[in-house]
BAKE-599125 format. One line per 5 residues: number of its first residue (from 1); their letters; for each residue x, y, z negated of N, C-alpha, C, O. Coordinates in steps of 0.1 Angstrom, whole numbers, plus 5000, padded with zeros to 4 digits. Layout:
N
NUM	a	X Y Z X Y Z X Y Z X Y Z  ...
END
This chain:
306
1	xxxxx	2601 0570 4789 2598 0570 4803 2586 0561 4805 2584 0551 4799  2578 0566 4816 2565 0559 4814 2565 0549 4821 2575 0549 4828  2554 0536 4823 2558 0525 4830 2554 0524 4844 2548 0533 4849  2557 0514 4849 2555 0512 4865 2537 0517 4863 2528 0514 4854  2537 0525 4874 2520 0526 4879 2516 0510 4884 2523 0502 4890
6	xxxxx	2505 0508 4878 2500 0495 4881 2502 0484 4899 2506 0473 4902  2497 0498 4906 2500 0493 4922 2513 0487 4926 2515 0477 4933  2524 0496 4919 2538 0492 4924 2546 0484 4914 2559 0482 4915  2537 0478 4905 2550 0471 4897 2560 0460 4906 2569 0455 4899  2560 0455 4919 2571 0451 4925 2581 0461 4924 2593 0457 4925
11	xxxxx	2579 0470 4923 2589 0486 4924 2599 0478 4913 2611 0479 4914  2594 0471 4904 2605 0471 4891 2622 0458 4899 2634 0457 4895  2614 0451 4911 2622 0443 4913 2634 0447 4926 2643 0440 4930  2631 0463 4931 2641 0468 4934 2654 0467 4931 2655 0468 4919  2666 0465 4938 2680 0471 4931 2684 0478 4928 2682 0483 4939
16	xxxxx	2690 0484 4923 2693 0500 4924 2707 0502 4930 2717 0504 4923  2707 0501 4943 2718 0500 4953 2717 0515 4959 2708 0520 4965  2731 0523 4955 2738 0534 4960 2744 0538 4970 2754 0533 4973  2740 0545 4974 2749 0549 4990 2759 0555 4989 2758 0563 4980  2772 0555 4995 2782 0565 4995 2785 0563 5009 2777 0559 5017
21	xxxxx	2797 0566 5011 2804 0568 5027 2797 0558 5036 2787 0559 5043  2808 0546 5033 2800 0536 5045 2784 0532 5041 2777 0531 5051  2779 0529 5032 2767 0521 5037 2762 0532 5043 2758 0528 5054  2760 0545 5040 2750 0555 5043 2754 0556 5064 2747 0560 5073  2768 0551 5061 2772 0550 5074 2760 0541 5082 2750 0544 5089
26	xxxxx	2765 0527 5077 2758 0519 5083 2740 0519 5083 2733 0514 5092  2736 0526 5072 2725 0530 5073 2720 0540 5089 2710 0538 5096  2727 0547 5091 2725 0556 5095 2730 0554 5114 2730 0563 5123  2735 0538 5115 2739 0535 5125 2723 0523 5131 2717 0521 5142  2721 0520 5122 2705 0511 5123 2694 0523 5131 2692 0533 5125
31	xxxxx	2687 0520 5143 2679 0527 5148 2666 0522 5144 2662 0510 5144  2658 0534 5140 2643 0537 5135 2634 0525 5146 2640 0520 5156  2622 0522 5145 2617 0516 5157 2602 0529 5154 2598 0534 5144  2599 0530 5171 2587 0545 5167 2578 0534 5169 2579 0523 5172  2567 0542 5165 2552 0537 5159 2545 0542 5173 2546 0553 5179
36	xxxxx	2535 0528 5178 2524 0533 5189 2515 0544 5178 2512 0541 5166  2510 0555 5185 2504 0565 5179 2488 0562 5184 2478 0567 5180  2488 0552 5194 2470 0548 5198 2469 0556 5212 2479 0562 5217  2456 0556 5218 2452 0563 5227 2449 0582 5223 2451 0593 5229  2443 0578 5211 2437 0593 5203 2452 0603 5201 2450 0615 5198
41	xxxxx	2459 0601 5201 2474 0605 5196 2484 0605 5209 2488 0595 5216  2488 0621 5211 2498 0616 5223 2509 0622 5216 2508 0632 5209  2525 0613 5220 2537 0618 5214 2549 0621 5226 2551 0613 5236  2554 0631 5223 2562 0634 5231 2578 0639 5225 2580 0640 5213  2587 0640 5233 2601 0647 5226 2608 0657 5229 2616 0656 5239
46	xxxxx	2606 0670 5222 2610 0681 5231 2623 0687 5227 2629 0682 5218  2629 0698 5235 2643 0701 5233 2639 0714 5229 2628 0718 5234  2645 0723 5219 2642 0739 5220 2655 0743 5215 2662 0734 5210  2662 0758 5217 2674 0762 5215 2680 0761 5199 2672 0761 5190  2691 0759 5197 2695 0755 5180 2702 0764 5180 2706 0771 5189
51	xxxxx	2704 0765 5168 2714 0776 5163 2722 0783 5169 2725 0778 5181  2728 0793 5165 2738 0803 5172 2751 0793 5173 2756 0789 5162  2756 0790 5185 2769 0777 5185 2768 0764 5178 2776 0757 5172  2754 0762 5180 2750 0746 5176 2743 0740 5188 2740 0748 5196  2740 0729 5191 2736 0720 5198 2721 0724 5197 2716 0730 5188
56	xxxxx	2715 0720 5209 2697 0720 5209 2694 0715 5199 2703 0708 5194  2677 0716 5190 2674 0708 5182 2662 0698 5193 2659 0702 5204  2656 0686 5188 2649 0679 5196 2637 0674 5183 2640 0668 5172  2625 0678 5190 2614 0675 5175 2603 0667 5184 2596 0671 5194  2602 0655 5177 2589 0645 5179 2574 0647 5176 2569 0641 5167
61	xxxxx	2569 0655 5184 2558 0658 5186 2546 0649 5186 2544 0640 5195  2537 0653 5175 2525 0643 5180 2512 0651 5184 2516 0663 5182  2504 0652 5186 2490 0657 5191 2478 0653 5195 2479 0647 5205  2468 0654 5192 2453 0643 5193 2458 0650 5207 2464 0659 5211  2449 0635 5212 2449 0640 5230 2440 0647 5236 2428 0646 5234
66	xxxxx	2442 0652 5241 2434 0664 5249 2434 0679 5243 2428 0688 5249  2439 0680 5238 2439 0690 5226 2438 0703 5239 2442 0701 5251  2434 0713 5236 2434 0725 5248 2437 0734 5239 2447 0741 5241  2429 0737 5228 2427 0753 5221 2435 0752 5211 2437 0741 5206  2440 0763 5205 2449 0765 5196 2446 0766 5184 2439 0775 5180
71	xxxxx	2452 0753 5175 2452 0742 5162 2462 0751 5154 2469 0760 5159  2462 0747 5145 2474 0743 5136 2486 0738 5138 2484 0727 5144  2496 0739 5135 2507 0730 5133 2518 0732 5120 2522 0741 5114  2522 0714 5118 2531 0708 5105 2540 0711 5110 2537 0711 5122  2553 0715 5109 2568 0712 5111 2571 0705 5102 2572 0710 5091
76	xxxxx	2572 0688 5104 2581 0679 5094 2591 0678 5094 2597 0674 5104  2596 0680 5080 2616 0676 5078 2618 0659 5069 2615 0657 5057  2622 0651 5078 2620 0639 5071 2633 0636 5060 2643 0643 5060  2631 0627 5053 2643 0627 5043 2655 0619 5048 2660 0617 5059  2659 0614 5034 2671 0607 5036 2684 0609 5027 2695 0603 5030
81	xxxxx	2684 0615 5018 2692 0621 5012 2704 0632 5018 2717 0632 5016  2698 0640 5024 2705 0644 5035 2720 0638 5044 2727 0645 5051  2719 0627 5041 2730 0618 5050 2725 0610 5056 2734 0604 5061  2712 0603 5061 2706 0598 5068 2694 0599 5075 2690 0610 5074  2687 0591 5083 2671 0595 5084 2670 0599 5098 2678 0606 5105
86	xxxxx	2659 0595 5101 2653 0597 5118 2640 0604 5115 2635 0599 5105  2632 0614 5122 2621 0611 5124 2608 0600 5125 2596 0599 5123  2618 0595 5129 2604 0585 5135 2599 0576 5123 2589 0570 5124  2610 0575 5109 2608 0568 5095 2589 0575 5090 2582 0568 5083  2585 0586 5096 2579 0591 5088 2565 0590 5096 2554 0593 5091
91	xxxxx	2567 0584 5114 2560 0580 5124 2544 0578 5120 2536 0583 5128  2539 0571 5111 2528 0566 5106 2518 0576 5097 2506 0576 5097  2525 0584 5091 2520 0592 5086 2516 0605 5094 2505 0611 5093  2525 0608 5100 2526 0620 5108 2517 0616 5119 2513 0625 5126  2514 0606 5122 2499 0601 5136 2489 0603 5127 2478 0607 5131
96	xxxxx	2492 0600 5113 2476 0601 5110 2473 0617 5104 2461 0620 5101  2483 0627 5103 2482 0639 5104 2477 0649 5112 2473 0660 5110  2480 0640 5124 2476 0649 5140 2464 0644 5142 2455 0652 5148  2460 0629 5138 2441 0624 5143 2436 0627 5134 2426 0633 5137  2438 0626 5117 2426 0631 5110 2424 0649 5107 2413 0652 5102
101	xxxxx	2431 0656 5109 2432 0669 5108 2431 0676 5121 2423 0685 5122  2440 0673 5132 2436 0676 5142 2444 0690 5146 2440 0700 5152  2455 0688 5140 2469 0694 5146 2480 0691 5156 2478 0681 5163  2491 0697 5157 2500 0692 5161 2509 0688 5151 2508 0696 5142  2520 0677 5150 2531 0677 5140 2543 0675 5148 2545 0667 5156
106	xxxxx	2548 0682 5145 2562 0684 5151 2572 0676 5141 2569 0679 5129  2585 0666 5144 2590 0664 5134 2606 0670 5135 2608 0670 5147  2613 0674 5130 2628 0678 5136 2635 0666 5135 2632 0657 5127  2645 0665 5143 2659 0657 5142 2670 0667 5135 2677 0674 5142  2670 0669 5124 2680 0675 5119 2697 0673 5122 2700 0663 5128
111	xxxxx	2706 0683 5119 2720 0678 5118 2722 0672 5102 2714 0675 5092  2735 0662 5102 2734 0660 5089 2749 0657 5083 2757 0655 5091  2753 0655 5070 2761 0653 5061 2765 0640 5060 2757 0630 5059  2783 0640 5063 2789 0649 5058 2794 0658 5069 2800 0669 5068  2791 0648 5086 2796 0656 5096 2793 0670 5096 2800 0679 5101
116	xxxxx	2778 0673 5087 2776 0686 5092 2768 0691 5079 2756 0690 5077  2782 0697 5072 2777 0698 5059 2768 0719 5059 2770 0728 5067  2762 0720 5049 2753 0732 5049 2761 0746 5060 2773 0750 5060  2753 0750 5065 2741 0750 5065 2735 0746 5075 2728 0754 5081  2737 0733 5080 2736 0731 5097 2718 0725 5093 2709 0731 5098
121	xxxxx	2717 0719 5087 2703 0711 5080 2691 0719 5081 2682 0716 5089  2691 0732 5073 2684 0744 5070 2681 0755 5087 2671 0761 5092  2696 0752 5094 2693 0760 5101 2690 0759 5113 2686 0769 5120  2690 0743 5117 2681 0733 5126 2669 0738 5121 2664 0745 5129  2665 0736 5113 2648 0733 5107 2640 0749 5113 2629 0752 5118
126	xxxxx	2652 0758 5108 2646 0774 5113 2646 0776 5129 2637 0783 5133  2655 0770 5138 2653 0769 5151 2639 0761 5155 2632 0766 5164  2636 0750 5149 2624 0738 5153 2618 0752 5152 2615 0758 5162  2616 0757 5139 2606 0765 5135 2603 0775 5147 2592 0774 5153  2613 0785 5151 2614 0791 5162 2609 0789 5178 2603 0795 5187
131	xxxxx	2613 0776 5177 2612 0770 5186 2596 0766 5188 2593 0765 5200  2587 0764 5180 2577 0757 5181 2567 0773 5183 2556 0772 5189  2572 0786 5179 2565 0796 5179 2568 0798 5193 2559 0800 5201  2578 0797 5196 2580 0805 5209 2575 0794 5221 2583 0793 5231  2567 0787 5220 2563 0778 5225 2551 0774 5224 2547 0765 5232
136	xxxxx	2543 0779 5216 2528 0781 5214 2517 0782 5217 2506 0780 5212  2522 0787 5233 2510 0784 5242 2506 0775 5246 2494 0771 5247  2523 0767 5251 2520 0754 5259 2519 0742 5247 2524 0731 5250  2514 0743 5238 2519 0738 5227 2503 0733 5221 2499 0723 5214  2494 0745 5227 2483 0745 5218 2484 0751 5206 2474 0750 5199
141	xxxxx	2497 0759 5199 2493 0761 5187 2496 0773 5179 2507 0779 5177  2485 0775 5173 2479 0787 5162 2490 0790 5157 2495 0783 5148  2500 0803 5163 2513 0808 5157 2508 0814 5141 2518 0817 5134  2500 0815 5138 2495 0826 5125 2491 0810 5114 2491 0811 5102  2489 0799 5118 2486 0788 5112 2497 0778 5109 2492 0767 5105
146	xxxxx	2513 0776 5109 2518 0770 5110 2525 0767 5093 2530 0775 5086  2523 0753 5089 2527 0749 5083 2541 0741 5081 2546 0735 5091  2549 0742 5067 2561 0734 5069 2561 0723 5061 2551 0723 5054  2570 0712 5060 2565 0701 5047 2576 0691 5053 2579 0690 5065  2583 0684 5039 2589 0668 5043 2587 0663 5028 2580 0666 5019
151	xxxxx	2594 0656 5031 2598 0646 5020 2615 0642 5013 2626 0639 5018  2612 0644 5000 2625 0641 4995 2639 0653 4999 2639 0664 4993  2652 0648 5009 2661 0658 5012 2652 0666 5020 2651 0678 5019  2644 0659 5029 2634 0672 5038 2627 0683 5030 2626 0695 5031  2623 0674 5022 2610 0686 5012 2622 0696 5011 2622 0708 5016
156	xxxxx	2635 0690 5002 2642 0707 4999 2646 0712 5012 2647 0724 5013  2647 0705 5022 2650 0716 5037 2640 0723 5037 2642 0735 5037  2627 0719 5037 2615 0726 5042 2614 0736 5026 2609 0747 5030  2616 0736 5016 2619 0745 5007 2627 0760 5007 2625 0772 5003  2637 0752 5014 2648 0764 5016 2644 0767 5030 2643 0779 5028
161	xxxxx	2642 0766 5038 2632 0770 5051 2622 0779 5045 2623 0790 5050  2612 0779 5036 2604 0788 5034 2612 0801 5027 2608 0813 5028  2622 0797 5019 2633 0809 5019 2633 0817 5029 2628 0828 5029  2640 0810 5040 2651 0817 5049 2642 0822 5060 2646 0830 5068  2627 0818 5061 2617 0824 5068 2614 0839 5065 2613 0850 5071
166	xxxxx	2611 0834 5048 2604 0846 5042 2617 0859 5046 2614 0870 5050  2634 0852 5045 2636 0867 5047 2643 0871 5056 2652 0879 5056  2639 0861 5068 2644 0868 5077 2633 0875 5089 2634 0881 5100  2620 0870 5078 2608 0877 5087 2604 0874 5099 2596 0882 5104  2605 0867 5105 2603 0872 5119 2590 0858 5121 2579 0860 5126
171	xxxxx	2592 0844 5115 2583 0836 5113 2578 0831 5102 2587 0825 5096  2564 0832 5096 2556 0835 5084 2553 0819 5081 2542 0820 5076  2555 0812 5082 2546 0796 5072 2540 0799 5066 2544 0807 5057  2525 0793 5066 2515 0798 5058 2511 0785 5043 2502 0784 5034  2522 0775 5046 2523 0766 5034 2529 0757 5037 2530 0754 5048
176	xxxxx	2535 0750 5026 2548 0742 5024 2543 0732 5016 2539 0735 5005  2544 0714 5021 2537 0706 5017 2550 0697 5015 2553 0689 5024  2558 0697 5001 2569 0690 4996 2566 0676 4987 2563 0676 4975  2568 0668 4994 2568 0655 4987 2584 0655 4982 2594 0659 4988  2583 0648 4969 2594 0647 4961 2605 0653 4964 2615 0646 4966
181	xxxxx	2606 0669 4965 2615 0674 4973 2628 0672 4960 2629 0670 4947  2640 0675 4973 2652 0675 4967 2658 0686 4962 2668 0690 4968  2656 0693 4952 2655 0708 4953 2670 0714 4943 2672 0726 4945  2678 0710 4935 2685 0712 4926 2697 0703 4927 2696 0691 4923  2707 0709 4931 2723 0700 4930 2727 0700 4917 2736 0692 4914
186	xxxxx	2723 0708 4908 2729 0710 4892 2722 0694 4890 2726 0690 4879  2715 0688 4894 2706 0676 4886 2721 0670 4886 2726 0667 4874  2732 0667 4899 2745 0660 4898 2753 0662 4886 2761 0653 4883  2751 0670 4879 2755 0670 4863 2751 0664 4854 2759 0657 4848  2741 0665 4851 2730 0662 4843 2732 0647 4835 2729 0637 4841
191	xxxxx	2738 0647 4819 2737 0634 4817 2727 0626 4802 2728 0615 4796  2717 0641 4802 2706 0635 4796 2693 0629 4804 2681 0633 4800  2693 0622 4815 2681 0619 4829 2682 0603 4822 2692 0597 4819  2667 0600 4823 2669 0585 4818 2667 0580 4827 2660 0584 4836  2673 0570 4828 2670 0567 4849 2673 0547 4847 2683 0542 4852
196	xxxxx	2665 0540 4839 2666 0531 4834 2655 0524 4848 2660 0516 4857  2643 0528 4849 2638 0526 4858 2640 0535 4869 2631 0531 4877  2644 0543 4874 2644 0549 4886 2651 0536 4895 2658 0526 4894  2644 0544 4907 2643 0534 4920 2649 0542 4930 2652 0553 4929  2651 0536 4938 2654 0535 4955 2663 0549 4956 2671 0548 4966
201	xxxxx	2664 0562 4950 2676 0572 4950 2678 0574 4935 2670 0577 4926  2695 0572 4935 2700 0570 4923 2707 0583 4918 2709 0592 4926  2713 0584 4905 2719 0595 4903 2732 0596 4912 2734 0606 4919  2741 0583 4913 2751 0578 4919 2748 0584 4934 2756 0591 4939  2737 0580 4941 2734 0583 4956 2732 0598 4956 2739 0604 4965
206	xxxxx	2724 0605 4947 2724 0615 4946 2733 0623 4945 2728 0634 4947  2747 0623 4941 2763 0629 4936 2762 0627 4952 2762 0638 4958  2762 0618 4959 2771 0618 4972 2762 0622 4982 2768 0627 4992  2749 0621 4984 2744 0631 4991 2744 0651 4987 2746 0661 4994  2743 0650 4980 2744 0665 4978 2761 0671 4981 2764 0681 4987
211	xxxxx	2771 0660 4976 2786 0663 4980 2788 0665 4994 2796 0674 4999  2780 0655 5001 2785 0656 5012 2775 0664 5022 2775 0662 5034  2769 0671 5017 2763 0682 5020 2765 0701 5020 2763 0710 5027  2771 0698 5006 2778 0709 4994 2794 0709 4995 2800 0719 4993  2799 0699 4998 2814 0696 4996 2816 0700 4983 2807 0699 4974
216	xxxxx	2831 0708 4980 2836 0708 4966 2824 0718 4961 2819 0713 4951  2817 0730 4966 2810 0735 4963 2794 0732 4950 2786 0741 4946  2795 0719 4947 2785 0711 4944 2780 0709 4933 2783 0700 4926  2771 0718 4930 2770 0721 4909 2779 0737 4906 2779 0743 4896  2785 0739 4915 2790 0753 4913 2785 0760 4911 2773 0759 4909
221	xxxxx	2794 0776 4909 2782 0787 4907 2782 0793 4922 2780 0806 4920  2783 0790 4934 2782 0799 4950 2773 0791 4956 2772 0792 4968  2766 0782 4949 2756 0772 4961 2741 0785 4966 2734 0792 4959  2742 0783 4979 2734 0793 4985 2715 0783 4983 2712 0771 4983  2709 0794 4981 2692 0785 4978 2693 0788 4990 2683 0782 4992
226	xxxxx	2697 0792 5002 2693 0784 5017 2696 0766 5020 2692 0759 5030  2705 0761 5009 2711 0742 5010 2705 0739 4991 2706 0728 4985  2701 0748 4987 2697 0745 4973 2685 0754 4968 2687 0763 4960  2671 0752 4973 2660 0758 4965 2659 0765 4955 2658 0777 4954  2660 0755 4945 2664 0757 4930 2674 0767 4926 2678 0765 4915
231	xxxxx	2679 0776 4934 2691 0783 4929 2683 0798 4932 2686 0806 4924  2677 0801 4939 2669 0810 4941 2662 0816 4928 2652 0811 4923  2667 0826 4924 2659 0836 4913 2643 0839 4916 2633 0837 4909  2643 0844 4927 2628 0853 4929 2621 0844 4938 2625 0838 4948  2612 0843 4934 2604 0831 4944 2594 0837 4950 2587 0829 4956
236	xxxxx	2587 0855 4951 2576 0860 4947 2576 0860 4964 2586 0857 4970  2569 0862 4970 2562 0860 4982 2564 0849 4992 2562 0850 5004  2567 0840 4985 2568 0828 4992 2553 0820 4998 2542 0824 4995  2554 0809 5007 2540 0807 5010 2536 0796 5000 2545 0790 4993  2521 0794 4998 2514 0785 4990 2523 0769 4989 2531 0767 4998
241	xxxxx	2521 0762 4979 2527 0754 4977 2520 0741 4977 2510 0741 4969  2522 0728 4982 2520 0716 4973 2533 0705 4970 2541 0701 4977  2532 0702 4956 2543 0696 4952 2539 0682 4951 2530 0680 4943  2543 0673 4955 2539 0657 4947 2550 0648 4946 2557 0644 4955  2550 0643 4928 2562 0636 4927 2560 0628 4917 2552 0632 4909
246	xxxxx	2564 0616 4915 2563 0608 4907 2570 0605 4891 2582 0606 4889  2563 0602 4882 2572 0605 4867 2585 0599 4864 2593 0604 4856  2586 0589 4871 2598 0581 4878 2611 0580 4884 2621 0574 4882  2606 0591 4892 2616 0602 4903 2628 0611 4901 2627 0623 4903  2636 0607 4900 2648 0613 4893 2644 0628 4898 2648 0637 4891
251	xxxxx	2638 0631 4906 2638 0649 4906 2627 0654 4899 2625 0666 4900  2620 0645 4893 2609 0648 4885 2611 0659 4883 2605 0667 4891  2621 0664 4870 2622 0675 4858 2623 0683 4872 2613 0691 4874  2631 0682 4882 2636 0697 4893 2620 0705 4895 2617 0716 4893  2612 0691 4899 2602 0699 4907 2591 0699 4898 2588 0711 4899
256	xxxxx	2585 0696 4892 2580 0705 4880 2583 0721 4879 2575 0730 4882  2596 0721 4875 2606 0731 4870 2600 0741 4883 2594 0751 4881  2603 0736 4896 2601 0745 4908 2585 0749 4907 2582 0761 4906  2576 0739 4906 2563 0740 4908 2557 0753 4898 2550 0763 4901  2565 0751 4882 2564 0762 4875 2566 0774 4876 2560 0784 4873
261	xxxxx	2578 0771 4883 2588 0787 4888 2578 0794 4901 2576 0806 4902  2575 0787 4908 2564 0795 4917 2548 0802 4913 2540 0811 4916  2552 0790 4901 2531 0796 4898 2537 0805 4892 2534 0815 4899  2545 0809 4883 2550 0821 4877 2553 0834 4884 2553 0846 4880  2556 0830 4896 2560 0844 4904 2550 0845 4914 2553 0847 4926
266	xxxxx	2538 0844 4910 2527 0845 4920 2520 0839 4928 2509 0843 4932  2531 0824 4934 2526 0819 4944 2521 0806 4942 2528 0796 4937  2505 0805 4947 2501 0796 4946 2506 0779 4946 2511 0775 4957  2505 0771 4935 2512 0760 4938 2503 0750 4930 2499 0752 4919  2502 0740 4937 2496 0730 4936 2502 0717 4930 2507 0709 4938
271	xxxxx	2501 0713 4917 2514 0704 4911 2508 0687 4910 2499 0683 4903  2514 0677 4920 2509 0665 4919 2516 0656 4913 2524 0650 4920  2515 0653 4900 2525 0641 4895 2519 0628 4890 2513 0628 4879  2521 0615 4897 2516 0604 4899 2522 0597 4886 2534 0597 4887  2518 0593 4877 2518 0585 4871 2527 0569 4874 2523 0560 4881
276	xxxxx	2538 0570 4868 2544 0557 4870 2550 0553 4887 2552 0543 4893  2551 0564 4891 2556 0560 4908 2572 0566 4909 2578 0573 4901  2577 0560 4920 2593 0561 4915 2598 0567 4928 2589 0567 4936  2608 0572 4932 2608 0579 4946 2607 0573 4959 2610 0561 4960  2602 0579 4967 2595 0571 4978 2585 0562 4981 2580 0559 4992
281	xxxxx	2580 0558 4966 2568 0551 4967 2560 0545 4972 2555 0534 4971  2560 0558 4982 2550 0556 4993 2556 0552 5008 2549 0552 5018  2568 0551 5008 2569 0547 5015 2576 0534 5019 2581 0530 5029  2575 0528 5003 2581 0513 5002 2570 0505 4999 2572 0493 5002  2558 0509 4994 2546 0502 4994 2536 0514 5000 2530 0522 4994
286	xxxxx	2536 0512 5016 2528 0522 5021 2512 0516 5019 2504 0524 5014  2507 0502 5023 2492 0497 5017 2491 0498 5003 2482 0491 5001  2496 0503 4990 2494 0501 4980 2484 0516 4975 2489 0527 4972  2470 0514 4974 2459 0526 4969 2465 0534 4963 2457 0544 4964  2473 0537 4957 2481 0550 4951 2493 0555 4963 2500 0565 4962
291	xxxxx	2492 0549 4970 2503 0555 4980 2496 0563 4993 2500 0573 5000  2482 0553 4995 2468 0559 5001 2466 0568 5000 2465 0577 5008  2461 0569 4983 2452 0584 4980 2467 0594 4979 2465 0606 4982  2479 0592 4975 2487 0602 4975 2488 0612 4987 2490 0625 4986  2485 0602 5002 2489 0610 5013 2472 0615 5015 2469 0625 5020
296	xxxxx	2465 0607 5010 2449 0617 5010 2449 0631 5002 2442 0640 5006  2455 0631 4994 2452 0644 4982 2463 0655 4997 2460 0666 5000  2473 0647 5001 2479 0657 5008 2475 0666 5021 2479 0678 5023  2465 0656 5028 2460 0657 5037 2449 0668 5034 2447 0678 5041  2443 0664 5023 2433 0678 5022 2436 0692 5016 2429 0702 5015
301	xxxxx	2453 0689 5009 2458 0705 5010 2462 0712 5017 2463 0724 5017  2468 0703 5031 2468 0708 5044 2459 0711 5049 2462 0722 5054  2446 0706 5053 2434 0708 5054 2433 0720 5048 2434 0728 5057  2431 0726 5037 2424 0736 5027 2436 0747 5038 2432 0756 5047  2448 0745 5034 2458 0754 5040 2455 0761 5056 2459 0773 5058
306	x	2451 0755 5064 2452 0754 5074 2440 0761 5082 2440 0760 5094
END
């Protein structure tokens, strides 16, 4: 295993502290604080309809101000190991998504695990999605340009979203911008992973987010690629890809493995693996120049995409 990337070697002084029931509880009882977005940046919080016998979804919109003509737009799915997580964790980045590019970013409030195990996650994310099309006008935004993307549990939401898009047709994402996505519950098996240095999501955290996502179902053979990416055979018309993940990252091998599986079946994918960075990286040392240029390289595949 390779060693700390130079920027983050505090990363080594991490604990490797696991979530299960209660802390993820108490994690998830602590409220986000939102980020001023500036003058140039206006944020707002909207409601749009959720699922068939589910609750509204509500997604934190940001937008350069003044915006009139129709841009682009991100749908972000923020992480958390699907048992945790707010929007607003991802606040900083997503302002600087909407001022230097000059879109809208929408973020979702997902439902989440264990209260609301699959497919409530996936199928919030396809309402936002819905939701943000059928809203387009007032919205400012380019229905034929819309992008999807998170991080981590998000990245695999926004994964299995570009699934459940592709087949149910009716809304096209024209690219999928997955940081360290979560993409494979079989990893909860797995007991050749060297994880000597792995950081901040552990194999241990990982068993119990995916359980309580999956329930008994979890490493099985009936897990649907709408709550598990990686289980999906045919990947062929899927939209363009960017992957970025660190050598560190316990989902390393997954997303590789995915990044592979796509260039293979056609669809463009773009494979970023950082040298010595450990999950989240970037968002535990967000001033550290490798956590910089990480969200720079991303910013201009969105850009390119868009």
């Amino acid at each position: 295993m390779s060693a700390f990337h130079p920027d983050l070697k505090r990363g080594r002084f991490i604990p490797n502290v696991s979530y299960g029931r209660l802390s993820s509880r108490i994690v998830r009882s602590v409220k986000w604080r939102s980020t001023d977005p500036g003058p140039d940046v206006t944020v707002q919080e909207i409601v749009v309809p959720g699922p068939k016998d589910a609750p509204p979804v509500s997604l934190r919109v940001f937008q350069p101000t003044g915006l009139k003509a129709a841009a682009p737009a991100l749908l972000w799915i923020h992480g958390g190991g699907l048992i945790f997580g707010a929007p607003e964790q991802d606040d900083r980045t997503n302002i600087a998504f909407a001022r230097e590019l000059g879109i809208t970013v929408a973020a979702v409030r997902y439902r989440l695990g264990p209260d609301h195990p699959a497919p409530a996650a996936v199928e919030d994310a396809y309402a936002a999605l819905r939701g943000l099309a059928e809203r387009a006008s007032d919205l400012h935004i380019d229905i034929d340009r819309i992008a999807i993307g998170g991080a981590s549990a998000g990245g695999g939401i926004a994964a299995a979203l570009a699934l459940l898009a592709h087949d149910r047709a009716e809304i096209r994402p024209v690219f999928q911008l997955l940081l360290y996505p979560m993409l494979d519950d079989r990893t909860t098996t797995r007991t050749d992973l060297e994880t000597l240095k792995v950081r901040v999501w552990t194999p241990k955290s990982n068993r119990y987010g995916w359980s309580s996502y999956l329930g008994d179902a979890v490493a099985g053979p009936n897990v649907s690629p709408y709550a598990a990416a990686a289980r999906r055979d045919d990947l062929t018309g899927l939209p363009p890809a960017w992957i970025g993940v660190g050598t560190l990252d316990l989902f390393h091998d997954e997303d590789v493995e995915y990044a592979r599986r796509l260039s293979d079946s056609g669809v463009p994918c773009d494979l970023d693996v950082v040298p010595g960075a450990f999950h989240g990286f970037d968002l535990v040392f967000p001033k550290a120049e490798v956590s910089r240029e990480f969200w720079r390289r991303q910013a201009r595949a969105l850009k390119a995409a868009l």
